[in-house]
Each structure stands twice: as C-alpha cells, then as structure tokens.
C-alpha positions in Angstrom: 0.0 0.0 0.0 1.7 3.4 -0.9 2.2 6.2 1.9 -1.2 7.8 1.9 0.5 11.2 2.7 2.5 11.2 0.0 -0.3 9.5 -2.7 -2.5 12.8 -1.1 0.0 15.4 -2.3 0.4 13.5 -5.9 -3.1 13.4 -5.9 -3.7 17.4 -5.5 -0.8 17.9 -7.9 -2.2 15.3 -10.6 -5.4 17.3 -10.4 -3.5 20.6 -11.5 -2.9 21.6 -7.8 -0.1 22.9 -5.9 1.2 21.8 -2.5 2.0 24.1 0.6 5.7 24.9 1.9 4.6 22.8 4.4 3.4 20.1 2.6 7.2 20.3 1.0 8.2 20.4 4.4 6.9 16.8 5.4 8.0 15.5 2.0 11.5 16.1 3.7 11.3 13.6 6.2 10.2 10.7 4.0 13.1 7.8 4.2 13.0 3.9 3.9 10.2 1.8 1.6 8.5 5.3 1.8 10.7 7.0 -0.6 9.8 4.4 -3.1 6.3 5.6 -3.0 8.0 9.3 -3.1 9.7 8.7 -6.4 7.4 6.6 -8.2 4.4 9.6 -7.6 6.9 11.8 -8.7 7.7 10.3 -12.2 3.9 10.0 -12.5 3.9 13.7 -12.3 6.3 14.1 -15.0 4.7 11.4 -17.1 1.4 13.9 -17.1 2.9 16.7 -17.9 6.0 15.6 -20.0 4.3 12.1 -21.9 7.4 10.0 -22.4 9.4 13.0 -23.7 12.7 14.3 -22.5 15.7 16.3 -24.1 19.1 16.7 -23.7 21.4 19.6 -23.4 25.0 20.4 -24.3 27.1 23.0 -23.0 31.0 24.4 -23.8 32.7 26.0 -21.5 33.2 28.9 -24.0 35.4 31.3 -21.4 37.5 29.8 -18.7 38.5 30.8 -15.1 39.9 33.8 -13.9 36.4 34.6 -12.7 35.8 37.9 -10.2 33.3 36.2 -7.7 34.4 33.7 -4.6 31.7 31.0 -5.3 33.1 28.6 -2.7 32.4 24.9 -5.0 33.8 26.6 -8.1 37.0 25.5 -9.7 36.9 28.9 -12.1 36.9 31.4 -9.3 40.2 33.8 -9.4 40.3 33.2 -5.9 41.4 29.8 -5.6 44.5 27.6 -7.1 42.8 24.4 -8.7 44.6 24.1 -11.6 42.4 24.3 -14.5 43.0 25.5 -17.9 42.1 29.4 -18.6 41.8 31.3 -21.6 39.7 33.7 -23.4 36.5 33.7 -25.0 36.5 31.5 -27.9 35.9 31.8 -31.6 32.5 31.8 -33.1 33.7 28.9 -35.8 34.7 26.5 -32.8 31.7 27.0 -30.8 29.5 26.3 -34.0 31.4 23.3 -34.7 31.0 21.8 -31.4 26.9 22.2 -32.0 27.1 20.4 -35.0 29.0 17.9 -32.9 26.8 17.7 -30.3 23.9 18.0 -32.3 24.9 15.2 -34.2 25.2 13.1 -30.9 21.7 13.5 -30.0 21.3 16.9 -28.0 18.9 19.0 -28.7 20.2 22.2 -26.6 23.3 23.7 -26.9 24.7 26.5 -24.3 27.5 28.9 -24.6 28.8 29.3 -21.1 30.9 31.5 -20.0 33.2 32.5 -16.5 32.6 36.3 -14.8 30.2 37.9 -12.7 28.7 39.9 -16.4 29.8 39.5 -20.0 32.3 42.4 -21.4 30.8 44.1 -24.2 32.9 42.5 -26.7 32.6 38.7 -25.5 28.9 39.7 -25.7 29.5 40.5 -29.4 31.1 37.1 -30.0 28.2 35.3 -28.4 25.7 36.8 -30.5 27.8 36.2 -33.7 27.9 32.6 -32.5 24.1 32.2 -31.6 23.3 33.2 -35.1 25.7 31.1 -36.7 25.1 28.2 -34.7 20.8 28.7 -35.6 21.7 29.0 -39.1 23.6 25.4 -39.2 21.6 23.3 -37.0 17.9 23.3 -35.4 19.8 22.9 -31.7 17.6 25.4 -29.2 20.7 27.8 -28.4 21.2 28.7 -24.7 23.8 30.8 -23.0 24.9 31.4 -19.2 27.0 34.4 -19.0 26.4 35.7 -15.7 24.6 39.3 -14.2 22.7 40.8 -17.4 20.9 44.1 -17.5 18.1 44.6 -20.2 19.6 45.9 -23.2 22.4 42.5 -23.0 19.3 40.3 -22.4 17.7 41.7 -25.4 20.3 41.5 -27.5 21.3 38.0 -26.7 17.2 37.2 -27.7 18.0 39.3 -30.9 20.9 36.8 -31.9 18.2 33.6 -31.7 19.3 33.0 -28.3 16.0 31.3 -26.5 16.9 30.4 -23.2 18.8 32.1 -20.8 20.6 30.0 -17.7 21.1 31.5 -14.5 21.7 29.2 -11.3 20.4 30.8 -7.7 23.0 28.0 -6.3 21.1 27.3 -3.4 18.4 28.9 -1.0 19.4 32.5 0.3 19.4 31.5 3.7 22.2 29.9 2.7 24.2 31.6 0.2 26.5 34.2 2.7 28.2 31.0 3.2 28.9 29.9 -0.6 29.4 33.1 -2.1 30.3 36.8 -0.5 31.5 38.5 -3.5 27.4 39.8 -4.6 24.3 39.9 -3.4 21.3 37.0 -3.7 19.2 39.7 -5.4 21.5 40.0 -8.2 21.1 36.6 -9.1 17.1 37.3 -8.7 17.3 40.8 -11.1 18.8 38.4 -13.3 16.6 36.0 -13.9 13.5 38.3 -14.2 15.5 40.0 -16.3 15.8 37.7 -18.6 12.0 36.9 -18.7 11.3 40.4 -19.2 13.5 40.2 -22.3 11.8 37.1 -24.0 14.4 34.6 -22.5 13.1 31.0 -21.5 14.9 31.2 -17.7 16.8 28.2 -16.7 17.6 28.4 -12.6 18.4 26.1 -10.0 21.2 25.0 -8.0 23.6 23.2 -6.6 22.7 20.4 -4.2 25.1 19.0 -1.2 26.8 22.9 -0.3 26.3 22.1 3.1 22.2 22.9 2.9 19.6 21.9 4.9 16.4 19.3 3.4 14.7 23.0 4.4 16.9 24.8 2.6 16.5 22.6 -0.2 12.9 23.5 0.0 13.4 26.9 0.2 15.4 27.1 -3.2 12.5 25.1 -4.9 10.1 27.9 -3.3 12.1 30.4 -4.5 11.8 28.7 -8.2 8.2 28.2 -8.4 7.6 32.2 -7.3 10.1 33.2 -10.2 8.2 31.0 -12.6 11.4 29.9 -14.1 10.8 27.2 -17.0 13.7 25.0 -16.4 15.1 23.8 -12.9 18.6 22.6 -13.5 20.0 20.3 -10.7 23.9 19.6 -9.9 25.3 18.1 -7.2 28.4 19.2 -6.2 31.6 17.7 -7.6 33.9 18.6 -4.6 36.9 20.3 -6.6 40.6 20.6 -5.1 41.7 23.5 -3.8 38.3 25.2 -3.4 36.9 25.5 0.3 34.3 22.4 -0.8 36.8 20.1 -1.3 36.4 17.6 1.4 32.8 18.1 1.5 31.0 14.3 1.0 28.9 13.5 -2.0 25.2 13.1 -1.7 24.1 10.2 -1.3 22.0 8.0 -4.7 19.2 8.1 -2.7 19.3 11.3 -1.2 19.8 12.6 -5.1 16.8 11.2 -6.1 14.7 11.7 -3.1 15.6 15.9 -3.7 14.1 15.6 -7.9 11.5 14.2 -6.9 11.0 16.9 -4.2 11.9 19.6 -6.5 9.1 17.8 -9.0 6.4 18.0 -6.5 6.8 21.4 -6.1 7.3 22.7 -9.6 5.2 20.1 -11.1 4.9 21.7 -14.7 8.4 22.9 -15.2 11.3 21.2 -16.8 13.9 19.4 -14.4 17.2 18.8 -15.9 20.1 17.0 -14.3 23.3 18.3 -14.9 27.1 18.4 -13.2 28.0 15.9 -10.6 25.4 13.0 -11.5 28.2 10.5 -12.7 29.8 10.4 -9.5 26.5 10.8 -7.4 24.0 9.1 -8.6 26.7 6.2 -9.7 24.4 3.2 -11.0 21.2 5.1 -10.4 21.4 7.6 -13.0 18.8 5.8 -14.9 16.6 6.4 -12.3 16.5 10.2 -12.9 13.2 9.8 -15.1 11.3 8.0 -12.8 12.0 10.7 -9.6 10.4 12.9 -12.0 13.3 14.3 -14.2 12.9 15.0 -18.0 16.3 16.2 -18.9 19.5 15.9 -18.6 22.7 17.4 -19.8 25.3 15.0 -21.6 28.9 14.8 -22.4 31.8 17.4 -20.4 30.9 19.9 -18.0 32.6 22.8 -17.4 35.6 21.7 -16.1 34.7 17.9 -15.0 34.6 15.1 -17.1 31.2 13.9 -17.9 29.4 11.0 -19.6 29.0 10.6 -23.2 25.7 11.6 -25.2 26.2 8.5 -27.0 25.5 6.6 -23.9 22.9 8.8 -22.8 20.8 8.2 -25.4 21.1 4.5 -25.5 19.9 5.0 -21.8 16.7 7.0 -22.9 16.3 4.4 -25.8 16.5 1.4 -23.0 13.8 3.3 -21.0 11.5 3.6 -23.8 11.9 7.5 -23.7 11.8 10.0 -26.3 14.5 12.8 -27.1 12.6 16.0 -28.3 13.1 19.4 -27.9 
C-alpha cells in the first residue's frame, strides 16, 4: 500500500494543484520503503505533464576561469589555485562546430557558457555572432549562461536567436552568505527576471550537497516556483581541489533522487534537468532520474569535469523507452 501522505500530495498535484511549503516540508522527512512511494508519484507527475518525452542539453565552456566572484564549489573562481585551464572567449567557428557535434550526438540544446560575474561588451558581441551562426547550421535550441545581465544584454542576446537564458540561484538565500560573498542574492534574482522580461526561456536552479539543509532545499525550490522559471537545472556538487568544498561528501544516490522528486512535486509543470555531478553521485542510479520525475538531462563534459558521453545517454533514454525532443 503506498504512503497515503504522499499519494495525497500526488493526488492534489495530478489534479492541477499545488502543494503548501509545508506540505514540501513533510515531504523532507520521508526515508525507507516510503521514498519508493515518493519517487514513483513523482515520475507520474512528470509522465502527465511531459508524456514519455525528454531532451538533452550540451554545453561548452566557451570562457575559462579567472572569474571575479568567490563562489566557494567553483573551480573557475580567481580566488582559488585548482589548476584548471584558462583562456579567453572562444571563436564563433569553434563553438559552432561543437553544435554540430553535439547535435549530431543526439542533443537538442546547446549553451555557450561562460566565467565572470557579467559579460564584457565585446565577448557579448562574440556570443551573438555565434548564436546566429550556430541557428543558421543546425535546429539545436541555443542557450547561454553568462552571468549578471541588465536589459539591453538580455535583449540583445534574444535578438541573436538565443532562447533560453541560464542563470543558477545555487542554493536557498538563507544559505548563500556561506557559498558566495563577492554579490548579493538579489543580483542573481534581477537576473533572472531580467531575462523573462526580455523574452528569455529562464533556466535556474542549483547546486545540491553545499552544506544545505532538506529546508533549505525547499526553500530554493520555493524560490523557483515564485520566479516561474521554466527549467530547474539540478547539480550536485563535484567537490573540486583547492576550493573551500573540497572535502565536503557527496550526496548520497538516494538522497539525489529523493531531492528531484522533491523539486518535482513542487514545480510540477516545469522542466527538471540534471546536470554536473550525476556521474559520481548518482553512480548506478542515473537511470533512475526519469522515474524521480526528471525530464532532462545534460550530456557529455561539464565545465571543467569530465562527464558521460551523449552516445551513452541516449542508448539510456532508448532502453527506457523514452523520447528525445526538444
């Protein structure tokens, strides 16, 4: 018999409802054969509002390190030694030849991101020059993540054939003074109703295992759902060398998937993609993304992590009887 509770909530969410911080609040607490029930309501959530449909994005890291801000997981902040490779932003003829290759794999988004707090005027030129390139050569949806905006960027970055815009919140803002000191929670806010305001499809979400609370967790989610964002993207962190999350443990598998499918019940309609960190996370499990309630995912490298090839990940969606579409 499933956890009445739980079956309640998917009930008034199946029925086009919402459920109540609160209601999140209880969903925190859910462990053993109960999170079973917690999953499988949540990919029947997705299944209503997503059919058997999923797609796949593709990023490259199209401007390295040397970044201004002091996010504490990131491997591309200026104020940590970890080692990576930096250099400038890169030509438009290399980023539209890695769309073609990842289009070609089986993505069907494609995002130019790129290191700083906001993009200098002329690696905003080069981004547009790309975006239009890269929609004149392939049918990829083209996506950038470039940091702070103000209007007239995000309107010019729609102008290019840009369609969704990704900005991460990182976690809730209860918690943030403790990942990032260098600007404000708000900033991150502007930035996201920014780009709504200018036509931009917003992408936000976060990083999961920065030291949060299951409430905190919660409170992100909330924060989501009042921004109407479209797509939730969901990392967990990748603990990098030499930044001050380094020794910090993984999440858990289960833990993983018991957070999408709390992040599903509480922003049923909206895309929920998973992103950096699920290879060494979610280990074996990854499959089980879909049925927690996920319907995307991002395939091949990461920003400056390895990740898993597109080539698998779409034999995975094929084995689950899934379909790629944008």
């Amino acid at each position: 018999m499933f956890n009445t509770t739980i079956a309640g909530f998917a009930k008034k969410i199946l029925a086009d409802g919402e459920i109540t911080r609160e209601e999140a609040l209880m969903l925190t607490s859910i462990s053993g054969a109960d999170l079973f029930d917690m999953i499988a309501f949540a990919g029947k959530i997705r299944e209503k509002q997503m059919d058997n449909r999923v797609f796949s994005c593709a990023i490259i890291n199209a401007k390295s390190g040397r970044c201004s801000q002091d996010c504490a997981y990131c491997a591309q902040s200026s104020f940590y030694n970890t080692g990576i490779t930096t250099y400038p932003m890169l030509g438009v003829e290399e980023m539209t030849q890695s769309a073609l290759r990842m289009e070609d794999a089986g993505a069907t988004h494609f995002s130019m991101v790129a290191s700083g707090f906001m993009p200098k005027s002329r690696d905003l030129d080069t981004i547009c020059r790309a975006a239009e390139s890269i929609r004149n050569t392939t049918r990829l949806k083209v996506c950038a993540s470039l940091g702070e905006l103000t209007l007239s960027m995000a309107k010019r970055l729609k102008s290019a054939g840009i369609s969704n815009y990704h900005h991460n919140l990182e976690t809730a803002e209860s918690h943030f003074y403790k990942i990032c000191t260098t600007h404000e929670y708000s900033c991150d806010i502007t930035t996201v109703k920014i780009a709504k305001e200018a036509g931009l499809s917003p992408c936000s979400g976060g990083i999961l295992g920065l030291g949060e609370t299951w409430e905190q967790r919660v409170e992100l989610a909330f924060t989501l759902r009042d921004l109407d964002v479209d797509t939730v993207p969901l990392n967990f962190l990748n603990p990098i060398p030499g930044t001050p999350m380094e020794a910090r443990p993984l999440v858990t598998p289960m833990d993983a998937l018991k957070s999408i499918a709390l992040f599903r019940f509480i922003n049923p309609s909206k895309n929920i993609t998973i992103c950096g960190g699920r290879e060494k996370t979610l280990k074996e499990f990854q499959s089980w993304i879909f049925a927690a309630g996920a319907n995307a995912l991002m395939s091949g490298d990461y920003l400056t992590t390895r990740g898993r090839s597109i080539k698998t990940d779409m034999e995975m969606i094929k084995d689950l009887g899934l379909r790629v579409s944008a």
